[in-house]
C-alpha positions as MATLAB code, in Angstrom:
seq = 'XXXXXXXXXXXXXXXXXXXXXXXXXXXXXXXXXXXXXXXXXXXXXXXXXXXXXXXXXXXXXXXXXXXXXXXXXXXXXXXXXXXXXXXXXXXXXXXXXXXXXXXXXXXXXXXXXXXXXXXXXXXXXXXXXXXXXXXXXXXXXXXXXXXXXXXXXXXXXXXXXXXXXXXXXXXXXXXXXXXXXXXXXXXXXXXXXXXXXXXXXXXXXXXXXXXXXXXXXXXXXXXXXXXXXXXXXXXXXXXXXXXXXXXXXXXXXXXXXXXXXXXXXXXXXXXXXXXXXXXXXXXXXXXXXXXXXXXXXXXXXXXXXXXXXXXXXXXXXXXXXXXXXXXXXXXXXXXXXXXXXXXXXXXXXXXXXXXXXXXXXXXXXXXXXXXXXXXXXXXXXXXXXXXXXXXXXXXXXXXXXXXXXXXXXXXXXXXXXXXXXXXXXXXXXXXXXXXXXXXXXXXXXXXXXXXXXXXXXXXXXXXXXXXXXXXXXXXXXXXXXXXXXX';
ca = [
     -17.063   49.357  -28.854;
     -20.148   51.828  -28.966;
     -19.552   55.200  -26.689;
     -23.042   53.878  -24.237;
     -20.465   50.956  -23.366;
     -17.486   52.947  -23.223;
     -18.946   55.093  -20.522;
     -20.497   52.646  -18.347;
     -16.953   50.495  -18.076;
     -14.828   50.421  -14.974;
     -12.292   50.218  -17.875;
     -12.057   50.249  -21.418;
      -9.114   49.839  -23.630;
      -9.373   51.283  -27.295;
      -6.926   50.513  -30.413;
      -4.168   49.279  -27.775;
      -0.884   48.578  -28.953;
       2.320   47.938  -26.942;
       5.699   46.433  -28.520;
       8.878   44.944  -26.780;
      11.371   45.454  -29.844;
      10.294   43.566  -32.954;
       7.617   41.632  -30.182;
       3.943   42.946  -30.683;
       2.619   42.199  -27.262;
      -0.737   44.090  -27.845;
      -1.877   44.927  -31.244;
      -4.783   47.033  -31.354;
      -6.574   45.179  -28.603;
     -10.243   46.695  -27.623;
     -11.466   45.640  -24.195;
     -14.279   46.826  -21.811;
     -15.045   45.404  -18.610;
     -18.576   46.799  -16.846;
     -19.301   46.677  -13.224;
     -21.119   43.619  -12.051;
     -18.944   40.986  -14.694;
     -16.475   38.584  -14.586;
     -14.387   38.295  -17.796;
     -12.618   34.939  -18.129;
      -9.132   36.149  -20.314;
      -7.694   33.200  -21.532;
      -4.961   32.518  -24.475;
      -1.741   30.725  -24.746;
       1.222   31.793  -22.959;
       2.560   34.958  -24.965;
      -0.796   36.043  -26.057;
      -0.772   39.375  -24.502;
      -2.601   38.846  -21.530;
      -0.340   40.077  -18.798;
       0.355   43.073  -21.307;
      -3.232   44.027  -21.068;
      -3.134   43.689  -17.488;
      -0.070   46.041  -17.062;
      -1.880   48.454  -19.063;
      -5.016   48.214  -16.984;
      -3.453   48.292  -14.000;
      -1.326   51.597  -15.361;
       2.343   49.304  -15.098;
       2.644   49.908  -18.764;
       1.176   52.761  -21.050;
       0.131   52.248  -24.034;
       2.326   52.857  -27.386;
      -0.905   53.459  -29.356;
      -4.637   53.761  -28.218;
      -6.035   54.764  -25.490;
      -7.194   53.709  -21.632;
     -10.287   55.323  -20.072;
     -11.722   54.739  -16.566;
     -15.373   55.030  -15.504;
     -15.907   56.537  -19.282;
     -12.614   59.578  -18.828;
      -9.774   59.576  -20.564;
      -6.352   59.415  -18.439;
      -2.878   60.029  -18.916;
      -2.519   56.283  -17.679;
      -0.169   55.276  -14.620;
      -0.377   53.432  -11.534;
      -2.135   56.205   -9.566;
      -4.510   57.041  -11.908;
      -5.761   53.367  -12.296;
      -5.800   53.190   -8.201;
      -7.611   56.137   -7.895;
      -9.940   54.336  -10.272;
     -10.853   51.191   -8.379;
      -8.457   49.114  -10.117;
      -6.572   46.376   -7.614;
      -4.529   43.353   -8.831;
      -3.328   39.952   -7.503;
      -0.396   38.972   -9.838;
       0.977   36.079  -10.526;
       4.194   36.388   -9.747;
       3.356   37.434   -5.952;
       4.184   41.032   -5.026;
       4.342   40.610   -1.028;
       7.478   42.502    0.541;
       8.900   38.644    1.930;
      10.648   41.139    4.978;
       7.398   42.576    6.312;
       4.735   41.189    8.522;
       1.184   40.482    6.810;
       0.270   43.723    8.550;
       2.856   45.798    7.101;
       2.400   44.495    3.764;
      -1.489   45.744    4.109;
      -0.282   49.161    5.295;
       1.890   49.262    2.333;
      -1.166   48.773   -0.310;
      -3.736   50.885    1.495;
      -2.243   54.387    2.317;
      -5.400   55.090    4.186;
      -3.992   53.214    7.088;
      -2.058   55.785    8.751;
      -2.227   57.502   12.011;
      -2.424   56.669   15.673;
      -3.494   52.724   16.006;
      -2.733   52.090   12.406;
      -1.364   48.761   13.388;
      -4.334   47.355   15.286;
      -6.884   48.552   12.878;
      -4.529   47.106    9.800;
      -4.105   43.864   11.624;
      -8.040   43.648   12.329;
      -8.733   44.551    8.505;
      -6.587   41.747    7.468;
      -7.571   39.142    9.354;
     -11.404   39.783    8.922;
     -11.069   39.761    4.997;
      -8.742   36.390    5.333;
     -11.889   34.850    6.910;
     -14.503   35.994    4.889;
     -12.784   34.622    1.367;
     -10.881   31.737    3.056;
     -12.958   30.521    6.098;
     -11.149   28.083    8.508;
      -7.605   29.654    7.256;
      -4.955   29.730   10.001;
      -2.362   32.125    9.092;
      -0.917   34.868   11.798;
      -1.324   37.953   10.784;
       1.350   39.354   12.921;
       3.580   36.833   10.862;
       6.742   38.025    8.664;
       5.541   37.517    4.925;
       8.775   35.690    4.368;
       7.718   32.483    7.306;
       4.831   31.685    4.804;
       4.197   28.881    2.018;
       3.338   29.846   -1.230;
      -0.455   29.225   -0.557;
      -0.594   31.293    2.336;
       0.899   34.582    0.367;
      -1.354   33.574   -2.449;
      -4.217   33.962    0.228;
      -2.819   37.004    1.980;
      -2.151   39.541   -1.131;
      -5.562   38.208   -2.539;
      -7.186   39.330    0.842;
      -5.412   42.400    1.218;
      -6.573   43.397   -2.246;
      -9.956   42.775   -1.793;
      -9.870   44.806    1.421;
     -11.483   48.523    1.385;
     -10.123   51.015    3.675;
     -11.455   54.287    2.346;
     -12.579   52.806   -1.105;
     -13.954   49.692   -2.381;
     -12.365   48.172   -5.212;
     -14.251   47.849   -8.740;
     -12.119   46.129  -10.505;
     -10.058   42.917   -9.040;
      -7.496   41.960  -11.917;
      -6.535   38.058  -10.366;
      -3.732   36.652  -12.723;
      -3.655   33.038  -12.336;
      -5.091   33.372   -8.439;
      -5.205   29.525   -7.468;
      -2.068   28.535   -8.836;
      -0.874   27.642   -5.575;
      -4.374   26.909   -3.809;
      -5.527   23.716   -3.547;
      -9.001   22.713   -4.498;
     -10.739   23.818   -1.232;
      -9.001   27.153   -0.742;
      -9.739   27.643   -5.084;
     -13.131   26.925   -4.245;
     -13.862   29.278   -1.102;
     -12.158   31.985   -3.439;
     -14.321   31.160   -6.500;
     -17.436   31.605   -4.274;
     -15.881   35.231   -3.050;
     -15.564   36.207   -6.427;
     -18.904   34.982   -7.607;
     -20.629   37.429   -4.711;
     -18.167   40.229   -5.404;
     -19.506   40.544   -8.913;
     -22.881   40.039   -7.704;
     -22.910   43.147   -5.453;
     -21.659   45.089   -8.027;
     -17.908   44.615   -8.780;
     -16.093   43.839  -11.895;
     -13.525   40.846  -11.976;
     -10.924   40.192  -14.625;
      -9.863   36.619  -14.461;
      -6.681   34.644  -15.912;
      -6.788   31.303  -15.486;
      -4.875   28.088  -17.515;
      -7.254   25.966  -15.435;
     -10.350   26.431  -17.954;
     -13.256   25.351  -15.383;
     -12.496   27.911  -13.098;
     -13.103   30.175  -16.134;
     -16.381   28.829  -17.166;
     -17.960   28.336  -13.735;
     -17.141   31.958  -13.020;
     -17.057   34.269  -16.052;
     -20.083   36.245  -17.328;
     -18.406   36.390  -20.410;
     -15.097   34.955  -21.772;
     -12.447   36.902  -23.786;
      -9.668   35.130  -25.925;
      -6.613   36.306  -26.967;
      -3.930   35.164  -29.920;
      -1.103   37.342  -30.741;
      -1.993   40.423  -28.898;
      -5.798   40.865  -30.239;
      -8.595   39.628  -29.002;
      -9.562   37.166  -31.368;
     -13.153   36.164  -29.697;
     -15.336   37.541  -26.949;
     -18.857   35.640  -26.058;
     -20.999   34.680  -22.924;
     -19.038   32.017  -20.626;
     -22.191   30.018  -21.143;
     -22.220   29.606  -25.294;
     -18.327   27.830  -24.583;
     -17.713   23.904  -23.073;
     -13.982   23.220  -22.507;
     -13.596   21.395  -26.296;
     -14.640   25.042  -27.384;
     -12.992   27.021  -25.695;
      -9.807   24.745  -26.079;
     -10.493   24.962  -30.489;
     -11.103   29.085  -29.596;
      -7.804   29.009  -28.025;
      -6.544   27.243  -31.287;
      -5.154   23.710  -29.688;
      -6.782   20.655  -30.190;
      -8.238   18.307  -27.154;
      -6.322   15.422  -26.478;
      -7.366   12.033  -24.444;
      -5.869   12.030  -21.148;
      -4.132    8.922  -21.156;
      -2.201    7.019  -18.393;
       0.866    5.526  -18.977;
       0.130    1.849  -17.762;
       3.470    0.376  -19.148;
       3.312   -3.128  -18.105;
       6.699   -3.257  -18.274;
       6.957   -1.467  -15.163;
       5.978   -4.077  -13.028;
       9.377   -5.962  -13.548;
      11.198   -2.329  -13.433;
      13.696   -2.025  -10.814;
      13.217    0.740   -7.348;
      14.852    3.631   -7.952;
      13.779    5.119   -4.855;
      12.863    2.770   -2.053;
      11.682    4.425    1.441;
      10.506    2.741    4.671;
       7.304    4.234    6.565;
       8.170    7.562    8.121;
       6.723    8.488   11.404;
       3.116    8.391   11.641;
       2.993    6.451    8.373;
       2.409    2.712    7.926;
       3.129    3.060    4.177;
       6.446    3.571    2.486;
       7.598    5.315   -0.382;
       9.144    3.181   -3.865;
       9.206    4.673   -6.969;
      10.175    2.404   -9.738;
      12.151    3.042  -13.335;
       9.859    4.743  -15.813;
       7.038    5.334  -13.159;
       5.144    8.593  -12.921;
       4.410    8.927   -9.380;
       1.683   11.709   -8.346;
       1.909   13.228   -5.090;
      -1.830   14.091   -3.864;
      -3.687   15.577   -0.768;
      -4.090   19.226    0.646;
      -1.881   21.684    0.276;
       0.998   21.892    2.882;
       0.700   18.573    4.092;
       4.017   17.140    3.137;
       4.128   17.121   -0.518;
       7.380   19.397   -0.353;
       8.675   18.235    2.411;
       8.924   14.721    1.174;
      10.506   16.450   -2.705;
      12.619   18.024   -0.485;
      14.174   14.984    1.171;
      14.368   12.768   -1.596;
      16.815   15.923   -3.567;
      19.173   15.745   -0.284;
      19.170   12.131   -0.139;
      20.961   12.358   -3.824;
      22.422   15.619   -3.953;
      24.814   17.486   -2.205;
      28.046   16.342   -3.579;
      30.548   18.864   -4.882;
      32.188   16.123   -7.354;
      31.435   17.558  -11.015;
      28.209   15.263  -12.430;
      26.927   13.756   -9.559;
      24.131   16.001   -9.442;
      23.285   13.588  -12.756;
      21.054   11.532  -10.176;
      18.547   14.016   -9.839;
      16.745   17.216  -10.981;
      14.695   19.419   -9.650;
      11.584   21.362  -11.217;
      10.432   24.281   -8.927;
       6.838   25.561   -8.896;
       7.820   28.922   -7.145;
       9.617   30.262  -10.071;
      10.326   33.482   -8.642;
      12.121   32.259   -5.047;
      13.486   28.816   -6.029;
      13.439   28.815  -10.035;
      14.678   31.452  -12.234;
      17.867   33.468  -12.223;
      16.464   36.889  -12.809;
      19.063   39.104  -13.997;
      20.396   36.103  -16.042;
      19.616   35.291  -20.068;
      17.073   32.347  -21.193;
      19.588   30.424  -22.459;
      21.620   30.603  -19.242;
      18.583   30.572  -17.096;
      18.401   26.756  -19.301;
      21.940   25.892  -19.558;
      23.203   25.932  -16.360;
      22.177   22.521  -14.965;
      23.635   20.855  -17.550;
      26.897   22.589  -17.347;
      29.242   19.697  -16.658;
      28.589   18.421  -19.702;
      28.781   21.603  -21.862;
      32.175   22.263  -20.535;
      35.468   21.785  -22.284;
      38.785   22.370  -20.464;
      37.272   23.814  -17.515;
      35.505   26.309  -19.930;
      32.065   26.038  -21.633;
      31.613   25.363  -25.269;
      29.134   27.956  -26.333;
      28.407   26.266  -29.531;
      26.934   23.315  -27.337;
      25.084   25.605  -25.317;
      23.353   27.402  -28.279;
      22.562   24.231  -29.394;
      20.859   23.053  -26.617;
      18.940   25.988  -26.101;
      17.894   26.137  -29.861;
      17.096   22.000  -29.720;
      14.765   22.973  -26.125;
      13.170   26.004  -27.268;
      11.741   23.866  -30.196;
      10.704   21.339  -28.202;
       8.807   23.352  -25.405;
       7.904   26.192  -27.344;
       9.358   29.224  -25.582;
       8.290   32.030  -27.402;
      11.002   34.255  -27.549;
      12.739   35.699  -30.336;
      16.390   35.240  -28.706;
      17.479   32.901  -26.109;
      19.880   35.825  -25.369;
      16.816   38.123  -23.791;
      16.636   38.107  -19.990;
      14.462   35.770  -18.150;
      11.973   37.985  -17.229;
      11.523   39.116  -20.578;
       9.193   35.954  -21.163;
       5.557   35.608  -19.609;
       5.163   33.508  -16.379;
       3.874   30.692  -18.115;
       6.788   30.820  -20.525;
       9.999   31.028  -17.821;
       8.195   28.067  -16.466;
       8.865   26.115  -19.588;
      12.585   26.978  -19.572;
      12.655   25.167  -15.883;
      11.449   22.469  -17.261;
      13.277   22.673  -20.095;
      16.673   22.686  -17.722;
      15.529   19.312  -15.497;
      14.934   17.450  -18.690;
      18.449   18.797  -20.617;
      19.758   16.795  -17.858;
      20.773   13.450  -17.728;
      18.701   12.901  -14.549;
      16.878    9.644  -13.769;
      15.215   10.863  -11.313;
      13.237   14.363  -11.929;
      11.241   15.972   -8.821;
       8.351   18.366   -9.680;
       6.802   20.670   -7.447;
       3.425   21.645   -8.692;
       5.268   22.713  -11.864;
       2.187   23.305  -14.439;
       1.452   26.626  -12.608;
       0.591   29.795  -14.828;
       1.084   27.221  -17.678;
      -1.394   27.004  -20.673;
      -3.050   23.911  -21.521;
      -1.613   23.765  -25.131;
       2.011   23.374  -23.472;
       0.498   21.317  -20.661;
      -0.917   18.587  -23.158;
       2.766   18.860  -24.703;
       4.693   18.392  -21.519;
       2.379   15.578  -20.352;
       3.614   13.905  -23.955;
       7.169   14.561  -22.883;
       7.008   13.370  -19.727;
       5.575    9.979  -20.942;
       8.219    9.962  -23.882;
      11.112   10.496  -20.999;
       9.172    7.675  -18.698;
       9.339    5.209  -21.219;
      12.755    5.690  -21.806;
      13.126    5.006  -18.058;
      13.323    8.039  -16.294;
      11.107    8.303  -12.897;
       9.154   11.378  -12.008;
       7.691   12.573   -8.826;
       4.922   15.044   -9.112;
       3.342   17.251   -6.810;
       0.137   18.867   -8.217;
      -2.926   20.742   -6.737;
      -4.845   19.960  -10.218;
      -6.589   17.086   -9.772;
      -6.360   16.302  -13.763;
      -2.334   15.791  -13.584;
      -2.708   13.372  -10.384;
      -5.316   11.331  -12.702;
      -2.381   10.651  -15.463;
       0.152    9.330  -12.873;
       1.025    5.686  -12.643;
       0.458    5.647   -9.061;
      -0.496    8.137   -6.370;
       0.349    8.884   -2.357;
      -1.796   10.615   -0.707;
      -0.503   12.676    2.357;
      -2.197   14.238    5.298;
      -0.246   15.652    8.147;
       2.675   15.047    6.740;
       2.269   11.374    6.739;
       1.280    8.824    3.702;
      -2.090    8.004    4.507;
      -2.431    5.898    1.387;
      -1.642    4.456   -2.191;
      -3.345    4.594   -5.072;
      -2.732    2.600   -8.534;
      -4.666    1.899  -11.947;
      -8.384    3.302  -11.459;
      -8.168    3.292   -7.634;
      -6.811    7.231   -9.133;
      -9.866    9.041   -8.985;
     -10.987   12.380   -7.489;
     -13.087   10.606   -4.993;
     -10.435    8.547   -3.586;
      -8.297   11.012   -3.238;
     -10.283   13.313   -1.344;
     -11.509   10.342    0.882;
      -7.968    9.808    1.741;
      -7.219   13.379    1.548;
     -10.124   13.709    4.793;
      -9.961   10.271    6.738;
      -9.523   10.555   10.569;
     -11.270   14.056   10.355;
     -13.690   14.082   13.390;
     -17.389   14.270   12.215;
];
C-alpha cells in the first residue's frame, strides 16, 4: 500500500491481525478504501469479513497493525471512526425494537438535540426513507418493534445514510438486501451507485454476487483472514469470482422427480379468502414461495407450523420443523452453545430416562458440523461466536437433525455464502428424494427457479401457480404485478 494511497483513504488498514483464541480472524490483512469507490468484500462465511468491519467501524481494535483515517493514525474505537465519517448497516440489525423510528434516529445522530428535536428527527427520517426507497410506506412515528424485517432493514439503512451535522464517507452495508426484495434491493443499489458518485466511499458485503459486480468499482476477496485478491469489479464474471472465492460453479438443477406425480399430499389447503387457488404440497416436493416481500409468504409458513404443532405430547413436534430467516428474533439462542443452539429440536430423541445422553448429542453435532460446514473449532463455543452466515447453518442444521417431513423455510439463505448455498441446495434435494417436503420462502429469485413448483402471492392471497419452466423470473413478476392499475 504506497503512503500517496494511504493518505488519500477514508480508511486504510495496515498489517491487521485480530485472533479469537487459537481462531485467526484477520491475519495481516491490508485494506484501503478511497472516497468516490465501492469495494465489493466477498469470501466464504468465516473469512474475516465482519472482523474487518468491526475494526473499521472501531468495534474491535486491532491485535497487530494499524487503522488510519483520512491518512492519521488513531488509537481506534467507535468514536474515533464516527468522528471519521464511518457509518454501518449490519447485518444482524441494530434498531432498539422498543423505540419509535424517530427515537432510534435520535439515538445514532447526537446532533439531534434541543427544542423540536422530535419534529426535525421525524422529518429527517422520513425524507431519506423516500429518497433511497421511493413509494415506501412505513410510519415513522411507528415503534421499531411493529415492523417486518424489511422495513428495519430499510429504516437503519436510511437513518445511516442521513447527515445531520456531517455527511457520511464511508457506508459499511453488511449483507444490506438480505431481507429486501428485488425492487426495494434495486432502489437501494441505485442510492448507492449515486452516493459513490458524489463523492462517498461504500464498503459492500454481499453473498448475492450480482449485486457485487453491478455495483463495485473494485472487488476485494478474502480466505482465511487475508485478502487473497483485489481487482476492478469489471475484470471478474460470476464463474470468476466464484473460482476467486475458491468453490466451483455448479448447474442449477431442478429436481423434476417424476415420481412425484403419484406422491401422496402432505399438505392439502382449500382457497383462502381472496384466493381462487389452493395450497397442496406433495411428498418429496420442493415448493417455492414467490412474490413481494410482505405479501403473505410468512403468514401462510406461519399457519401451516400451527396447523401441526402445538402439542405438548413428547415427539409430536416430529411433523414439522421450522427454519427461521430472522436469526436474531426467532432463530438462535444467544447465550446458549452451538451444539445446544443444534441439539435442542431433536431432544426427544436424545433423551434417556428423562435425561439427555450427551454422547448422542456430541455425536450429532460432530455428524452436522461435517455436513454443513460450521466453522468452528468447538461445538461448545457460544452461538454468537460464529459469523452470521455460519449460526445460520446451525438452524438449518437443527430442522434437518429432525425427523420432520415437513420442513418450513423462511427466506433462510440470508447472509449465507454461495459455497454453502450450492451445498444446502444438494441437501435439500438429497432429503426431497428421500421424501421429505419443503416450503421455501425466498426473495432470491435463483432459489425460487430450483423449486418443483411455485405460488405466487400478492396481498396476501395466491394469485397463481407455477410448475416445470412456467418458473421463470418473468412469470413471476407478471404474477407478482397483475391487477396493478396502469
Amino acid at each position: 500500500m504506497s503512503t500517496e494511497t494511504n493518505h488519500q483513504a477514508v480508511v486504510s488498514a495496515r498489517g491487521v491481525r485480530v485472533e479469537f483464541g487459537a481462531v485467526k480472524a484477520l491475519d495481516g490483512i491490508d485494506l484501503a478504501i478511497l472516497p468516490g469507490e465501492a469495494i465489493g468484500l466477498v469470501g466464504h462465511n468465516g473469512a474475516g469479513k465482519s472482523t474487518i468491519v468491526n475494526v473499521i467501524n472501531g468495534g474491535l481494535l486491532p491485535h497487530q497493525g494499524t487503522i488510519s483515517y483520512g491518512g492519521v493514525d488513531g488509537a481506534g474505537g467507535i468514536t474515533t471512526a464516527r468522528a471519521n465519517g464511518v457509518r454501518c448497516v449490519f447485518q444482524e440489525l441494530s434498531l432498539c425494537p422498543n423505540l419509535t423510528i424517530v427515537e432510534n434516529t435520535r439515538v445514532m445522530h447526537a446532533g439531534l438535540k434541543g427544542f423540536g428535536w422530535r419534529k426535525r428527527a421525524l422529518s429527517l427520517i422520513h425524507a431519506k426513507l423516500d429518497e433511497i426507497f421511493p413509494g415506501n410506506h412505513i410510519d415513522c412515528a411507528a415503534t421499531v418493534g411493529e415492523l417486518s424485517i424489511a422495513e428495519r432493514q430499510m429504516v437503519e439503512i436510511a437513518i445511516t445514510f442521513a447527515a445531520v451535522t456531517d455527511a457520511p464517507k464511508l457506508v459499511i452495508l453488511d449483507e444490506p438486501t438480505s431481507s429486501l426484495d428485488a425492487g426495494l434491493a434495486e432502489q437501494l443499489l441505485a442510492h448507492v451507485r449515486h452516493f459513490v458518485t458524489s463523492g462517498g466511499a461504500v464498503l459492500l458485503i454481499s453473498h448475492i454476487l450480482g449485486e457485487i459486480l453491478s455495483t463495485s468499482s473494485r472487488i476485494v476477496v478474502m480466505k482465511d483472514g487475508r485478502a487473497v485478491t483485489s481487482r476492478p469489479a469489471s475484470e471478474f464474471s460470476v464463474h470468476s469470482l466464484v473460482e476467486a472465492m475458491g468453490s466451483v460453479v455448479k448447474e442449477r438443477t431442478r429436481g423434476g422427480d417424476k415420481t412425484q406425480k403419484d406422491a401422496p399430499y402432505t399438505i392439502d389447503r382449500p382457497p383462502s379468502a381472496g384466493s381462487q387457488i389452493g395450497f397442496k404440497a406433495r411428498s418429496g416436493e420442493i415448493i417455492g414461495l414467490a412474490g413481494l416481500g410482505g405479501h403473505g409468504q410468512t403468514d401462510m409458513l406461519l399457519n401451516l407450523f400451527r396447523d401441526r404443532s402445538g402439542n405438548w405430547l413428547p415427539g409430536y413436534g416430529d411433523a414439522i420443523a421450522f427454519v427461521a430467516g430472522d436469526r436474531a428474533l426467532n432463530g438462535t439462542f444467544p447465550l446458549w452453545s452451538i451444539l445446544k443452539n443444534l441439539s435442542i429440536g431433536s431432544l426427544p430423541h436424545l433423551s434417556r430416562l428423562a435425561a439427555i445422553d450427551t454422547g448422542r448429542e456430541r455425536t450429532l453435532g460432530a455428524d452436522w458440523k461435517e455436513r454443513m460446514e460450521i466453522r468452528t473449532p468447538d461445538m461448545g463455543n457460544p452461538i454468537l461466536s460464529l459469523s452470521g452466515g455460519n449460526q445460520q447453518k446451525v438452524l438449518f442444521a437443527r430442522a434437518l437433525a429432525t425427523k420432520a417431513d415437513i420442513v418450513l423455510m423462511d427466506d433462510p439463505m440470508r447472509g449465507v455464502d454461495i459455497g454453502t448455498k450450492q451445498e444446502v441446495y444438494a441437501i435439500l434435494r438429497s432429503e426431497a428424494a428421500a421424501g421429505r417436503t419443503f416450503i421455501w420462502y425466498s426473495t432470491e429469485m435463483d432459489e425460487i427457479c430450483l423449486c418443483d413448483r411455485v405460488y405466487v402471492f400478492r396481498d396476501g392471497a395466491i394469485v397463481a401457480e407455477l410448475t416445470g419452466d412456467e418458473i421463470e423470473e418473468k412469470n413471476v413478476l407478471a404474477s407478482s404485478f397483475s391487477g396493478e392499475a396502469a
